[in-house]
N, C-alpha and C positions, 0 to 999 in steps of 0.2 A: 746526718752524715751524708755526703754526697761522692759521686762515684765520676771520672774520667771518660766514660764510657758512653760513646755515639749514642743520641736517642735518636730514636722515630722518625718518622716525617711528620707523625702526631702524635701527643703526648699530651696526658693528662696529669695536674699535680694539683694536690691538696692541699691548700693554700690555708695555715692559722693566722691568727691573731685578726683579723678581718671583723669590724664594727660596725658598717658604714657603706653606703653607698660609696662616697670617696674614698675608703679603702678600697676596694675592688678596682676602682679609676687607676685611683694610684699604682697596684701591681701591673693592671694593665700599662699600663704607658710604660713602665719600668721593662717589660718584656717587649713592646713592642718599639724598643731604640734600639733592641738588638738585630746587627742586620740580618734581612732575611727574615725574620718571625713576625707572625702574625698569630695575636694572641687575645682570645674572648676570657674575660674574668667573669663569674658567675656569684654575686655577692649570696643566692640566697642557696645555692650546694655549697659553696665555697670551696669552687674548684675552678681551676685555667684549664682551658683548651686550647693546648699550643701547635703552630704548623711551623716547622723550622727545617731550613737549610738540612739538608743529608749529611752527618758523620759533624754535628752541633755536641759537644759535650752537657751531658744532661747539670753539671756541677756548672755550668755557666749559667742555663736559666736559674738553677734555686739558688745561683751569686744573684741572680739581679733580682730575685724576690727579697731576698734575705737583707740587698742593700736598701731597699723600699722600708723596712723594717721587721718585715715577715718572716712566718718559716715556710718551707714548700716541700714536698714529699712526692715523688711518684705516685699513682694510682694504680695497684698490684691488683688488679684483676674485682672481679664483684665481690665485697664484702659485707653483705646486707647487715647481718649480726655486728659484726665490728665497729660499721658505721652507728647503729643503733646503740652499742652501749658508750661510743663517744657521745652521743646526743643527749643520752642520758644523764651522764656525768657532765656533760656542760649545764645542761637542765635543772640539774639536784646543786652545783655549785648557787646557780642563780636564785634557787628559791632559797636555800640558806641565807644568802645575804639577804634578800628580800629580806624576809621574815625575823632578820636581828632589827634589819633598819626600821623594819614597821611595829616590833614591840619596843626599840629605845626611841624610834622618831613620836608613835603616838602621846607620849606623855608631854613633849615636847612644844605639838602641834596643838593640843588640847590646851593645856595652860598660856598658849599665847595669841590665843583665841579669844577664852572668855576671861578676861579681867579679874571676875569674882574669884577664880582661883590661883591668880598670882597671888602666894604666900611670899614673906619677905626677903625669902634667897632664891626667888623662883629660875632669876636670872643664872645664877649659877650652875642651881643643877642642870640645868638646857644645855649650859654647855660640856659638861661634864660626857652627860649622854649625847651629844651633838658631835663631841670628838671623836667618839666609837664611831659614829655613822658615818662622818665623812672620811675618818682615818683608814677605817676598817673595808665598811661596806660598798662606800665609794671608790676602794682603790683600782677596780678595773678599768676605770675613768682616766683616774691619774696616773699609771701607768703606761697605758695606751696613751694618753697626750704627754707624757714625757717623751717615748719610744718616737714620737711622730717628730716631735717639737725637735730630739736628737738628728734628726733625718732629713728638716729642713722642711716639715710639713704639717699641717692643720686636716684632721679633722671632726668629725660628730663629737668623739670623745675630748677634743680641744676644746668646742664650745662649752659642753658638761661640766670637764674641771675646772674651766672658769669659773660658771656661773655660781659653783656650788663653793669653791675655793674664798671669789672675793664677798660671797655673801656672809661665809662662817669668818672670813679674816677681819670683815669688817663689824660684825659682832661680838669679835673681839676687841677691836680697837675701842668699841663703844665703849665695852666695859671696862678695859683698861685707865683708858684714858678721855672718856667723851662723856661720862657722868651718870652711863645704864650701869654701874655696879652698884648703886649705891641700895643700901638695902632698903628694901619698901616700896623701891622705885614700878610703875605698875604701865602699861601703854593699851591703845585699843587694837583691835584686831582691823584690818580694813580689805577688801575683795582689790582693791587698788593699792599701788605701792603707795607707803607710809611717807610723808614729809614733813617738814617745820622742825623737826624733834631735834633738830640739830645733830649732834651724837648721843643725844638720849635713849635712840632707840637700835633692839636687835633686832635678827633677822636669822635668828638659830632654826625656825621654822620651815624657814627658805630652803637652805641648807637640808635640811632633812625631810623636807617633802618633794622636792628634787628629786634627790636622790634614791626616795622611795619610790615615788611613781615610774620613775626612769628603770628601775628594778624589775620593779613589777609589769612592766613593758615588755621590756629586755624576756624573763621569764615566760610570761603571753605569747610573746614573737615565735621565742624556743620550741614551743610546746605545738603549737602551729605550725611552725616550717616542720617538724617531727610527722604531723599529720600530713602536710602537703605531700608528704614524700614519702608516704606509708603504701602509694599503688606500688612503685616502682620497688620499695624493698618485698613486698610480697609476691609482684615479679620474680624478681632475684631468688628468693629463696625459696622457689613452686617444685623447682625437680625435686628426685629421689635423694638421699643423699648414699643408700648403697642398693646393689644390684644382685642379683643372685645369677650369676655367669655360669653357662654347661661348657665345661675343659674336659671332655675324654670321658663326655657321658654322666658326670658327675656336678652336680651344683655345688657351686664355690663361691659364697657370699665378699664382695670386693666394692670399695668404694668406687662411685660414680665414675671419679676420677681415674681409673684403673683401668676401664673398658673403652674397648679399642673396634675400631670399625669392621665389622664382618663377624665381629663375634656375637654368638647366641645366648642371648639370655632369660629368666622364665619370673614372668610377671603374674602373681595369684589375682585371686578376687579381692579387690579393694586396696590392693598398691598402686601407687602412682608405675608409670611405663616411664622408664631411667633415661632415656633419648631416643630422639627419632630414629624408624627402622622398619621394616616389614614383617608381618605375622608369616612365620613360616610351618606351624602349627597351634590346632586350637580354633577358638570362635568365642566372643563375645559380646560385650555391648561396651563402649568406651564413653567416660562422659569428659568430653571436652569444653568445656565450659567453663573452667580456671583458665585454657588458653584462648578460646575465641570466643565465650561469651555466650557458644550457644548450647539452649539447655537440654535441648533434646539429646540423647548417649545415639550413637551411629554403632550399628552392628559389623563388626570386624569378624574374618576369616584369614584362612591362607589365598598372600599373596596382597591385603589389604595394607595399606601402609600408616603407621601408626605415628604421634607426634611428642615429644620427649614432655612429661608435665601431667598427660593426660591420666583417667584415674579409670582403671581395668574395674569392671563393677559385676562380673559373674564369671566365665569360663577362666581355664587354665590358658596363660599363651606361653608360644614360645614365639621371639620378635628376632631377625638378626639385624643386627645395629648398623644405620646406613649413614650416621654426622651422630658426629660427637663434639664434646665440649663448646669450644666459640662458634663452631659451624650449624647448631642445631638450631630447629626454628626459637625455640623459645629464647635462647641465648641473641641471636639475631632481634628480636621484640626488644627486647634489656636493653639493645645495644641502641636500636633506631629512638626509644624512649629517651635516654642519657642523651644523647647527640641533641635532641630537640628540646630537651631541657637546659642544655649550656650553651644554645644558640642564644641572639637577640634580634626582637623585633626593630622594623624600622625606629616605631615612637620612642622606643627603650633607650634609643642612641641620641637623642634629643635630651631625656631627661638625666642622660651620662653624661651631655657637656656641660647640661645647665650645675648639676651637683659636683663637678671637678674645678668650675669657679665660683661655690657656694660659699663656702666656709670662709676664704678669704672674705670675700664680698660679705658678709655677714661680722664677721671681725670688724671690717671697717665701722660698717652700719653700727655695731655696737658701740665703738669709740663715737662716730660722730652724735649719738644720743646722748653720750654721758658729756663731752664738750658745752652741745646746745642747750642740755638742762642746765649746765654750770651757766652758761652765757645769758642764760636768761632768768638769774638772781635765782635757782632752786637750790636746796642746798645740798651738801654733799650727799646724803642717804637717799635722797629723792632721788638725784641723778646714778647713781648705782643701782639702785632697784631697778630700775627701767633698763638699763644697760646690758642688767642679768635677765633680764627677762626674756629682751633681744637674742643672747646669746642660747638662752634655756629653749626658747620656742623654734626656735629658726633649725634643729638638727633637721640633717635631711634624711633619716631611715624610711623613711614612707616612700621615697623616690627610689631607692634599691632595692624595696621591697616589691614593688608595685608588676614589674613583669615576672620577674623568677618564681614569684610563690603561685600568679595565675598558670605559666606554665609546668609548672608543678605540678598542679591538682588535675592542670585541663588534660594533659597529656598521661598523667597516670588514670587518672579514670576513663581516658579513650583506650590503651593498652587493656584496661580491665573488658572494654568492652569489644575489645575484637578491631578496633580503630587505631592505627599507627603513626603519629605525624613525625616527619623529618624533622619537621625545623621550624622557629617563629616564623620566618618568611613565609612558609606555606601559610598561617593563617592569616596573610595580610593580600595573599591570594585569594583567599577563599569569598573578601570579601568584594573582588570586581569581576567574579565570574560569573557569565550573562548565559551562558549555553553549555549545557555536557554531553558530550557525543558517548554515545555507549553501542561499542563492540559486541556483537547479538552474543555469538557462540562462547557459551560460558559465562558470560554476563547476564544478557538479559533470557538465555535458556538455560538448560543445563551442561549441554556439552557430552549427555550421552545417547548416542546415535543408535539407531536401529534400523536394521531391513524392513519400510514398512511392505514392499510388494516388488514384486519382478516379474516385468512388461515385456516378452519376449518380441521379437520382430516375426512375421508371417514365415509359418514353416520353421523357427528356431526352437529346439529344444530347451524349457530352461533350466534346467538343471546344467547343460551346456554352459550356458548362458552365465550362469552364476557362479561354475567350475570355473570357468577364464579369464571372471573378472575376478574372481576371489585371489585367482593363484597371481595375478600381476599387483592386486592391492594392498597383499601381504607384505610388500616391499618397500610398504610408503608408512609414515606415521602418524597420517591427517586420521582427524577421527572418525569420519567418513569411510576412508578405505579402511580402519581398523574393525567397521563395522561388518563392512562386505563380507572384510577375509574373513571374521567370527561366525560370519551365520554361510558362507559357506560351507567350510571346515566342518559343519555339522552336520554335513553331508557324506563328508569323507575326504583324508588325506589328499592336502592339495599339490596339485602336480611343480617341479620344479621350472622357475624362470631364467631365462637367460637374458642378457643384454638389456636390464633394469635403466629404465630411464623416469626421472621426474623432472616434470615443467611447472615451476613452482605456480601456482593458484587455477593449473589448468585441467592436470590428471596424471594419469603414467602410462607408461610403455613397455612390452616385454616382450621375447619372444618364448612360448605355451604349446610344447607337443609340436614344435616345427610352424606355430602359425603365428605370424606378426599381431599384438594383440595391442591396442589403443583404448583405454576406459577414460573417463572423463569428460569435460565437456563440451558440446557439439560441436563447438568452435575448434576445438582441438584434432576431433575426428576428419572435420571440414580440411582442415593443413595435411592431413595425412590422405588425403583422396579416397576419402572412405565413402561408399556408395550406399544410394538407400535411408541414411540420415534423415532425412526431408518429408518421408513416409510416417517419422516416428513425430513428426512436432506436435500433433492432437495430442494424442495421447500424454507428452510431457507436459503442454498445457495442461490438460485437467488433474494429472497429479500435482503441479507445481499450486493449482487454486486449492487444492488441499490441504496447502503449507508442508508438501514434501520437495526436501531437496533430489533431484533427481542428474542418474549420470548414466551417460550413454557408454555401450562397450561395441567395439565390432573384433572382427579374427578376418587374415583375410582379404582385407581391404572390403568386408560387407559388414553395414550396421549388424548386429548378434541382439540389440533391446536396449531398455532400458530397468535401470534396479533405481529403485527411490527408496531413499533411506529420510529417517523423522529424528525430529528433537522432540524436546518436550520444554514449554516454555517454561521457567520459573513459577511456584506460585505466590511468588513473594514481589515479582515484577510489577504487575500494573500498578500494585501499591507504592513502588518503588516510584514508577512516572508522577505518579500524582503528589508524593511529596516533594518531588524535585519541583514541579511546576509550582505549589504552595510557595517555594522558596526564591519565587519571582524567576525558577531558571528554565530555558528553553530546552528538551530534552529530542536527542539528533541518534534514531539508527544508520550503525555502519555495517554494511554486511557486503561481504564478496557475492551472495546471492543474487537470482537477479529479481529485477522491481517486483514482479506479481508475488514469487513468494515473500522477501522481502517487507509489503505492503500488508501482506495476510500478519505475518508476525506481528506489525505494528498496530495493526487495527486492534489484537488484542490485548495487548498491552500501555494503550489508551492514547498512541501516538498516528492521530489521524489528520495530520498536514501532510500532504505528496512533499512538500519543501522539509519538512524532517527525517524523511528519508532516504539515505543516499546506499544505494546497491551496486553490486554491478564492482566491487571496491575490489583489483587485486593487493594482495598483501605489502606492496611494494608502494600505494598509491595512498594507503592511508595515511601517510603524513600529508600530501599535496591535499587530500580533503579536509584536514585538519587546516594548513596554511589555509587554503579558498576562505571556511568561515573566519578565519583570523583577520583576515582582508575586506571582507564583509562587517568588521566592527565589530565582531561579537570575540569575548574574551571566552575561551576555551578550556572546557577540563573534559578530560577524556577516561573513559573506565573500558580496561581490560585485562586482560589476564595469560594470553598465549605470547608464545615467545616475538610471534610479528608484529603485535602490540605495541611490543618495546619502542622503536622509533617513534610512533604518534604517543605515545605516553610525556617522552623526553619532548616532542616538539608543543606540546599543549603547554595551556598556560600554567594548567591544575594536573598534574598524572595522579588518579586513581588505580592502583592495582591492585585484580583480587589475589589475597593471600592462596586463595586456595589453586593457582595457578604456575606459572613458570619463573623459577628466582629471575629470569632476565627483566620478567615485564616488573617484578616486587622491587628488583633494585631500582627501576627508571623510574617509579612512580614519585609523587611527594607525598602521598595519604594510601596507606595499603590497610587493605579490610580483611583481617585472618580469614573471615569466612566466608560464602560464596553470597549472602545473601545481598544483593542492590539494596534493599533498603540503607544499607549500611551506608550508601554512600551519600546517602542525601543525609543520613545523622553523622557521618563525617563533616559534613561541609555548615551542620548547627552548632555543634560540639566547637568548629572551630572560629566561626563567627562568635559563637558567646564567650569564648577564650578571647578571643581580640577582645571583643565587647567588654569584658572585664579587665584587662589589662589599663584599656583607656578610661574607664570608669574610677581606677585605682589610679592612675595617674592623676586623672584631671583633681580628684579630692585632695590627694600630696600636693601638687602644683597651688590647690584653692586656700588650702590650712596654710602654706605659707606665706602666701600672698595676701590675705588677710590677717595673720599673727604678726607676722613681722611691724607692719601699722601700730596695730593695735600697742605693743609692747612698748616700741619706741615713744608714744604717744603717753606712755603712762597709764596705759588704761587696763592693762595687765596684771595683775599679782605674780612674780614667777611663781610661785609655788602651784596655781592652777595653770602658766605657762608650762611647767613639767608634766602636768597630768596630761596638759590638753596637744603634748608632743608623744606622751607615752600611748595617749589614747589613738593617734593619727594611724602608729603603726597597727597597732593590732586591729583598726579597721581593715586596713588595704588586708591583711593576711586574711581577715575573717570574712572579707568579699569574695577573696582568691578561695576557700574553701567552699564558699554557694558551688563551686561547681561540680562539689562530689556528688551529688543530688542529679546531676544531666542524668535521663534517662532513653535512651532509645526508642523510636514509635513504634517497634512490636512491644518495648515494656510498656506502654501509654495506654496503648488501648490494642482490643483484638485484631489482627489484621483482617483487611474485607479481599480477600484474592478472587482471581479468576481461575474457573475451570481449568483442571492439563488440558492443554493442547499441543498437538503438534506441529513441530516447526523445523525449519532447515537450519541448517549450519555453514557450510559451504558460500 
């Protein structure tokens, strides 16, 4: 049924009857004559991703599927389970045929084998049980190349009903009328198509070892693309499916779907947490590890924000619910997964033009073999065995198969593991990036700041001192002043600001009990005619060799000290450098910082070139330092995580963003890592290198099986009946290559990690 009704500007539809790499061709073209749409068919989801014109009626694309010979359906929202018992029941259809064709084909194949047991009506009953099999078993075949042949097109399943078609017709013909009926009549079995025999001989075997193998193929493929696609349905189906909601003090058990944002709801020991929200009573341990992979449980309180999937494993909470339904992280993962599953890579789109002029090309090739065997005195049976063989070997499922199942497997097992790819095109990315700049704060430290000391200036009180930076850096959001304002306030209630000013990457401004107050850095004081400055620069040297980020404050227009606040580096960093480096790539700190502290971070974290480290970076400057090395030759991927990120993220060649950071920088990226840890990013960029690596390794074998069978067939040197096994056998390589990748493991799963010491570092 199809509806009137404006779609999207993107839309998803679930495309049946699809066989074939040239099925998927063929919808595709069919949707994208329509003006305006641009449309990727995905042969092995079997779904379109359409982009179309604004206020497009949805009943004109599933007209132009349906005119192709398909059906086409909307895509209503994630249906893990639904999907799965279709798959099933396509699966259980296939093996049933299978399994008639392979108990009525083996008696078949058996008796026209070995000689000894042709009995005198042997020919007969072959065909008897030969007509079940083609009639019956085969008819997927010959439906599908009726529907196509209707439509004005050829494919996989055109070649099939041929082959199997004139093999059994001419098996009849023999017996009819060419002299194999005759009772007693007996022939030898050959690995090579049969000749001389005139019409003496059948080819009932053909016929139903075809048809088997191609079955039991078809089945194989099923059962596999089922697997390939087993991350993303356990994705889908990770939340709660009900929630135990407090309405007026009272718990009221309501599906998922029911709860709405701001409302409170109470999660026991060992339920999944219904969607992302904030603990606003309570304390536990949460094991996040279905979402991001990692196995350690993080202990939650009030005020800690919790992520929709994850699995509450001791105290009582209460969370109030801050995204719901499509907005929540996990739903978002689903979402970024599906998108980079229905993309295609560059190679993919090569091996989409070579299979949308296969079939024909192959049709021909079949006639011109069956022509040239007649032209050159073989006789009839000789030249049709070879013809069918041509048409039997030459399907091209291996070539539709060959990217969609590696992306499949490659990108549901990176979701599992906390790894995110957009799209094929990232992993063709992945594979000319020479350099990855990595953003310190939050990437290569933690991002949680502390007071480590406060440096008063001669004669300065510091409790003073730290009262008027706190109460001016309460007003800012950097983590640095959040740090300030936290360990002042632990002093006592800080005084009110007036006339808040921020100078983005420089510090702030307020006026504090009547006095002009300046914090941040010197340069900035410097602008403000702040006196005494000049006094404090020892001393900020040897906190800054310390690896403290350090900021000046004065009142007054007189320097008032200096507070130096710490990070703490990652202990999962230097490990992080050192596989990047493994992986032939050059690894580049960016920090607003300046060079001495800067240099102290990098030296621990194993990055001791003065040319890999660029400091000094304000927020605004970090794309122009990403441009510079792009201009320098080097092809660029970039990792961060803060909202000012975002730009150098989009201008790199590669955006890594960590999940555990700002939705701005998660959207700009092409590879987002749920969790904070860098090593992730260097097992992002293996994960997706060995996804390419597989995709073109599945190619090139599709490309090689054909290129070598087709020869061979035309040549006579084929039997179809092992052309069928050895087309059936083609695909369930490429699928069963595409599955090596559930096995990628991450280097913390490989082996121990060897970390460095916490130490202290800046941020800023």
């Amino acid at each position: 049924m199809t509806t009137t009704e404006p779609v999207p500007d993107t839309v998803e539809l679930d495309i049946g009857g699809m066989t074939c790499a040239s099925c998927a061709n063929r919808v595709e073209r069919k949707l994208n004559k329509l003006d305006g749409v641009r449309a990727t068919v995905n042969f092995a989801t079997e779904r379109a991703t359409v982009t179309t014109p604004t206020g497009l009626a949805l009943d004109t694309l599933v007209g132009a599927v349906e005119a192709a010979g398909y059906t086409a359906a909307p895509v209503a929202g994630a249906r893990p389970d639904a999907d799965e018992d279709q798959e099933d029941t396509e699966s259980g259809e296939l093996r049933e045929r299978f399994l008639i064709s392979a108990v009525l084909g083996a008696p078949v194949v058996a008796v026209s084998m070995v000689p000894a047991w042709q009995f005198p009506t042997w020919q007969w009953v072959a065909l008897a049980l030969s007509a079940v099999v083609v009639a019956v078993c085969a008819w997927p075949f010959h439906r599908a190349a009726a529907v196509n042949l209707r439509h004005g097109a050829a494919t996989m399943d055109t070649l099939v009903s041929m082959g199997v078609a004139v093999a059994f017709a001419w098996s009849v013909y023999a017996l009819l009328w060419g002299g194999a009926g005759a009772v007693g009549m007996t022939h030898e079995f050959s690995l090579l198509p049969r000749g001389g025999g005139g019409g003496a001989d059948v080819y009932f075997e053909v016929a139903v070892g075809v048809t088997t193998f191609l079955l039991l193929g078809r089945w194989l493929e099923a059962r596999s693309k089922r697997r390939a696609g087993a991350a993303l349905r356990a994705l889908l189906a990770m939340g709660a499916k009900d929630v135990a909601v407090l309405r007026d003090g009272v718990e009221v058990r309501v599906p998922v779907s029911r709860l709405r944002v701001d409302e409170r709801f109470v999660v026991r020991p060992g339920e999944k947490i219904a969607t992302d929200g904030v603990v606003v009573e309570g304390a536990s341990a949460v094991d996040r590890s279905l979402v991001t992979g990692e196995s350690v449980p993080e202990e939650v309180a009030a005020g800690s924000a919790v992520v929709g999937g994850t699995l509450n494993t001791s105290g009582r909470l209460v969370v109030r619910a801050t995204r719901v339904g499509a907005d929540t992280q996990l739903a978002q993962m689903a979402r970024l997964v599906e998108q980079a599953q229905t993309g295609k890579a560059q190679v993919q789109r090569l091996a989409d033009r070579v299979s949308s002029v296969f079939v024909p090309v192959v049709l021909v090739i079949a006639l011109v073999t069956l022509l040239a065997w007649l032209a050159s005195g073989a006789q009839a049976d000789a030249a049709i065995t070879a013809a069918v063989a041509v048409l039997v070997i030459a399907c091209p499922c291996a070539l539709g198969l060959a990217t969609p199942t590696a992306l499949l497997v490659g990108t549901g097992r990176g979701a599992q593991l906390g790894i995110l790819v957009k799209g094929p095109e990232v992993l063709e990315s992945t594979r000319r990036v020479t350099a990855v700049v990595l953003d310190k704060t939050g990437t290569v430290t933690t991002g949680r700041m502390s007071v480590a000391e406060v440096i008063p200036a001669e004669g300065v009180d510091p409790a003073r001192l730290l009262r008027l930076a706190g109460a001016v850096e309460a007003g800012s959001e950097h983590p640095i002043a959040r740090a300030i304002a936290a360990h002042a306030a632990e002093a006592g209630a800080l005084p009110p600001v007036e006339g808040f000013g921020n100078t983005e990457g420089m510090g702030v401004t307020g006026v504090v009990e009547g006095e002009d107050v300046v914090v941040g850095r010197p340069r900035l004081l410097a602008e403000h005619g702040v006196s005494g400055v000049a006094e404090l620069a020892a001393a900020m040297a040897e906190a800054e060799e310390r690896g403290h980020t350090v900021i000046a404050a004065a009142a007054g227009g007189t320097a008032l000290g200096l507070v130096a606040v710490a990070d703490t580096v990652k202990e999962s960093s230097a490990d992080a450098i050192a596989a990047l480096r493994a992986l032939g790539l050059r690894p580049v700190l960016l920090t607003g910082d300046n060079a001495r502290v800067a240099k102290a971070v990098a030296a621990r974290v194993g990055i001791t070139d003065e040319a890999d480290v660029i400091a000094g970076v304000l927020p605004a400057e970090k794309v122009a330092a990403v441009r510079r090395l792009q201009d320098s030759g080097e092809v660029v991927a970039m990792v961060g995580d803060g909202v000012n990120d975002a730009p150098a993220l989009a201008a790199a060649d590669l955006g890594l963003s960590m999940g555990t950071g700002a939705d701005a920088a998660i959207e700009a990226g092409d590879l987002t890592l749920v969790r904070g840890d860098l090593r992730l990013a260097a097992d992002a960029i293996r994960l997706s290198r060995r996804t390419l690596g597989t995709i073109k390794s599945n190619l090139f074998w599709a490309f090689a099986y054909n290129v070598a069978g087709i020869p061979l067939a035309a040549l006579g040197l084929l039997n179809p009946m092992l052309a069928g096994a050895a087309m059936a056998a083609s695909s369930v390589f490429v699928v069963s290559n595409s599955l090596r990748l559930r096995g990628f493991r991450t280097a913390s799963d490989r082996a121990p990690a060897v970390t460095s010491p916490p130490d202290q570092a800046n941020t800023r």
